[in-house]
C-alpha positions in Angstrom: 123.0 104.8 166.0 121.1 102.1 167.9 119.2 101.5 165.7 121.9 100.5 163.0 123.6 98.4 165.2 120.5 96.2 166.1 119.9 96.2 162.0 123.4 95.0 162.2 123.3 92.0 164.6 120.2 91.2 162.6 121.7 91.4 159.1 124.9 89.2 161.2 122.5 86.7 162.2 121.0 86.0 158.9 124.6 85.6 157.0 124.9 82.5 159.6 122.0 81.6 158.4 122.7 81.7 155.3 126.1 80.0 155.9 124.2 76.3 157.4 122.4 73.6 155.0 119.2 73.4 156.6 118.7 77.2 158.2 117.5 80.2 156.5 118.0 83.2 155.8 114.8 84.3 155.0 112.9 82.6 158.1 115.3 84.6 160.6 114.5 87.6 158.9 110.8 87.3 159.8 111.5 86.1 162.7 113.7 88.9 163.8 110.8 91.5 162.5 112.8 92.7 159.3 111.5 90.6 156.1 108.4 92.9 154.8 111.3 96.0 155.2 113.7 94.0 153.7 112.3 93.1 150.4 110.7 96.2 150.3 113.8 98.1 150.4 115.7 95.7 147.9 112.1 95.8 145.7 112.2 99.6 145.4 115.5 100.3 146.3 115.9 103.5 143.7 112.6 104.5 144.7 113.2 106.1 148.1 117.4 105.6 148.1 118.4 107.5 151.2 115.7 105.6 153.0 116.4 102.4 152.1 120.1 102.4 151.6 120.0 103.4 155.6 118.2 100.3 155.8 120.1 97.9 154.0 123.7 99.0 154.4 123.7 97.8 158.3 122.1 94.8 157.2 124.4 94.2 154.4 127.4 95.1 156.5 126.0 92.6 159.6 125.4 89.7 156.6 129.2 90.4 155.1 131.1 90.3 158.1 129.1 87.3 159.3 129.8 85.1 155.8 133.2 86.8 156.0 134.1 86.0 160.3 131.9 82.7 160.8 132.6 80.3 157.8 135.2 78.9 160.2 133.6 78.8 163.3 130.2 77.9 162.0 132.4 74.8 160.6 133.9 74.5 163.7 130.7 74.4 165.9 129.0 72.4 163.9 131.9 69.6 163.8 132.7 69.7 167.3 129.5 71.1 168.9 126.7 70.0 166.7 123.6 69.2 169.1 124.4 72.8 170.7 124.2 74.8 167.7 121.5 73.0 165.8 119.9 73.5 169.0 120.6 77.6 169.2 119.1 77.7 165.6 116.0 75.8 166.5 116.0 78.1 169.6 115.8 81.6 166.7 113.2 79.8 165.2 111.1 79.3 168.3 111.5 83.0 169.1 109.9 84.3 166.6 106.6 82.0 166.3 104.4 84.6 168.8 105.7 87.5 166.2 104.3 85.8 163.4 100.9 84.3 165.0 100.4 88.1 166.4 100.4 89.0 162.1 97.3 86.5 161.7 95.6 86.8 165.2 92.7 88.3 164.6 92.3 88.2 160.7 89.1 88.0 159.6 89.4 86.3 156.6 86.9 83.2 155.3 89.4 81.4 153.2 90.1 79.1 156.0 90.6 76.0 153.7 93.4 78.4 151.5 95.5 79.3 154.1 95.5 75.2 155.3 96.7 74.4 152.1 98.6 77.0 151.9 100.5 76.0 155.1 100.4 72.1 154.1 102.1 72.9 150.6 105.1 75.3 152.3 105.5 73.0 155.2 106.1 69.9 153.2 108.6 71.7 150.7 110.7 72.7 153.7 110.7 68.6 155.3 111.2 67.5 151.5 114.4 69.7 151.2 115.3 68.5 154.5 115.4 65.2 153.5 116.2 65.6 149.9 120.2 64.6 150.3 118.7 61.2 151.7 116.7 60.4 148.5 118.9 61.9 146.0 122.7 61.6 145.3 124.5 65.2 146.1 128.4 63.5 145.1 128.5 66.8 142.1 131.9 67.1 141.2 132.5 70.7 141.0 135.6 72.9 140.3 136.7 76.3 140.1 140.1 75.9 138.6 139.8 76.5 134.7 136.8 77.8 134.6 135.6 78.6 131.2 132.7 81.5 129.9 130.3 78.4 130.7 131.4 77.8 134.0 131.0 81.3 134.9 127.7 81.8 133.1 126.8 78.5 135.4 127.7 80.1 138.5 125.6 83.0 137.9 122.5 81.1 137.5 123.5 79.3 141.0 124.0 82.6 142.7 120.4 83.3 141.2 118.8 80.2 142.2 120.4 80.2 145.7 119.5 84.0 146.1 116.1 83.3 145.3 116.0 80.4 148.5 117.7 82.6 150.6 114.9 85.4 150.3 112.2 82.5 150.7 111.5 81.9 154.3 111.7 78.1 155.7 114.0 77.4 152.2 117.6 77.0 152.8 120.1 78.8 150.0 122.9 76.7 151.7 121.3 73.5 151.2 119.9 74.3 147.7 124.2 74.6 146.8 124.4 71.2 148.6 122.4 69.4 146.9 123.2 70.7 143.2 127.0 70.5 144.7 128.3 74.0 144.6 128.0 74.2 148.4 131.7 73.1 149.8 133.5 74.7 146.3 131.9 78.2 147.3 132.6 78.1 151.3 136.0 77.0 150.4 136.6 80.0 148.0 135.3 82.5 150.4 137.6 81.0 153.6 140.7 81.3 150.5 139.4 84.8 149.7 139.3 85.8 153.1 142.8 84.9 153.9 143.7 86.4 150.4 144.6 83.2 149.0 144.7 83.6 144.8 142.7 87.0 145.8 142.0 88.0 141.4 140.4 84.1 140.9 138.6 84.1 144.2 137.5 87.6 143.9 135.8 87.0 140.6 134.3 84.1 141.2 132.5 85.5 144.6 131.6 88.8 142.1 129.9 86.7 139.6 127.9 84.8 142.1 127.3 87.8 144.1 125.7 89.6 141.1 124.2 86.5 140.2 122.4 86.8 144.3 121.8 90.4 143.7 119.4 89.9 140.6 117.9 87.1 142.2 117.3 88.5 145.5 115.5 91.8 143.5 113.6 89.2 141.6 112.2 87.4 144.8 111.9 90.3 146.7 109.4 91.8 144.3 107.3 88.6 144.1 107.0 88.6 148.0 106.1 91.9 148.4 103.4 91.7 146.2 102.2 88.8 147.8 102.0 90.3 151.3 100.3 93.1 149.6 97.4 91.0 147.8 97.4 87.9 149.9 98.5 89.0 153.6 96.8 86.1 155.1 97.4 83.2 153.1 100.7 84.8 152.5 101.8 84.5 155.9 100.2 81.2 156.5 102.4 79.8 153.8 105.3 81.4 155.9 103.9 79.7 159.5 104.3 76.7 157.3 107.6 77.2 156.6 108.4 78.1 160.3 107.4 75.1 161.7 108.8 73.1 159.3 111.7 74.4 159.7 112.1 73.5 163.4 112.1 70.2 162.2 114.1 70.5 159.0 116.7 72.5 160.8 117.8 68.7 162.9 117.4 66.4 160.0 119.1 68.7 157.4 122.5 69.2 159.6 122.2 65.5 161.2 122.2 63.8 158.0 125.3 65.6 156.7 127.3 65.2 160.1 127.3 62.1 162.2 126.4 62.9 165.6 126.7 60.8 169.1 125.7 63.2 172.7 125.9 62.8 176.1 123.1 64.1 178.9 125.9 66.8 179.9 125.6 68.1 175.8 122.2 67.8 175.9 121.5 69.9 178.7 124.2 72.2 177.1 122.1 72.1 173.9 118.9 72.7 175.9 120.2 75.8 177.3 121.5 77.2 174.1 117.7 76.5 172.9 116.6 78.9 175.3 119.5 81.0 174.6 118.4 81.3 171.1 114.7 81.5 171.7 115.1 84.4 173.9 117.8 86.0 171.6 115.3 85.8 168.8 111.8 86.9 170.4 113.8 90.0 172.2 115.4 91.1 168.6 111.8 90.6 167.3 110.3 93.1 169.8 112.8 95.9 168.2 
């Protein structure tokens, strides 16, 4: 029973995630100790069913009722209490760094120069994305009203390609939807669902991209797995990459999209919420 409700906050924790521009799902899930289960229940889900479905359903449950509960208040915090919740984010991240340098402590692999590029190429995808809205135009006019078969066959492909960023540590699924302008159309719909606003239009569109995050979650999943299996090192080199970057990308990504002025009282507020997070993240990692 413990157990499930610690996969629960977990699986809770990475639906924020997945909720921000800029923070990932996929990072938190290594940080918090879960990712190499995770994709290897949703790679071989069939394969061992009872096993995994008691993995994934309090993780699937925690992400749900986070999306579900926290589209408002995420949007909320972030508007009204920006530097502290960036901060609490950066503060996850942290926590999980010793986990992931305890997974390549003591490797003894020679392919020193591979796992540098390795973390050069993932680290600068993560600081690119961050700072992709500032070199590219995001003003997509997108719409949900009238869809036609097109529309719909669209949004499947965007549940697919934003799946596939979620799974991806350091990449950011919500900033992805930002940038190709499906981001605010898709928070709104699930905030209408949620107060059952239009509930047979909203519902189908949130079905056809979830399906369209199922098949791309599977598909990621799979390619992961295999390459912690063949590649451990370099694998999770590439992932240190995107950690770190992430710390960074995390600021720039929200900051960019919200103007933000502080005071030394919020930034001591922020600074506590850093260590809120940071402890938060390394004790859920220890589980």
């Amino acid at each position: 029973m413990i157990k499930n409700i610690i996969l629960f906050i977990k699986g809770f924790i990475m639906g924020i995630a997945n909720i921000i521009p800029g923070v990932s799902g996929g990072t938190l899930a290594i940080i918090l100790g879960i990712y190499e289960d995770f994709i290897g229940a949703l790679s071989h889900f069939f394969k061992n069913f009872k096993k995994n479905l008691k993995f994934i359903l309090p993780v699937g449950l925690g992400m749900l009722a986070s999306i579900a509960t926290m589209s408002n208040v995420i949007d909320y915090s972030l508007n009204h209490y920006t530097l502290a919740t960036v901060l609490f984010f950066v503060g996850l991240v942290l926590g999980g760094i010793p986990l992931l340098l305890n997974k390549v402590k003591g490797k003894k692999d020679s392919k020193v120069v591979s796992n540098v590029i390795a973390f050069l190429i993932t680290f600068s995808i993560v600081i690119f994305m961050a700072v992709a809205k500032l070199i590219f135009s995001t003003d997509f006019a997108v719409s949900f009203s009238g869809m036609g078969l097109i529309g719909f066959i669209l949004l499947f492909l965007v549940g697919i390609l934003a799946a596939g960023t979620m799974v991806i540590p350091g990449v950011s699924g919500s900033l992805v939807l930002m940038l190709i302008g499906y981001y605010e159309p898709v928070i709104k719909t699930i905030k209408n669902l949620v107060h059952f606003n239009n509930p047979a239009h909203n519902g189908l569109i949130i079905a056809i991209f979830g399906l369209g995050i199922l098949v791309g979650i599977v598909g990621i999943a799979r390619l992961f797995e295999y390459l912690f299996k063949k590649h451990e090192t370099v694998t999770y080199y590439g992932v240190l990459g995107f950690i770190f970057a992430s710390i960074i990308a995390i600021p720039i990504s929200t900051f960019t999209s919200i103007s933000v002025t502080f005071k030394v009282l919020e930034l001591v507020i922020g600074l506590v919420f850093l260590l809120v997070g940071t402890i938060i993240a390394y004790k859920l990692g220890e589980k």
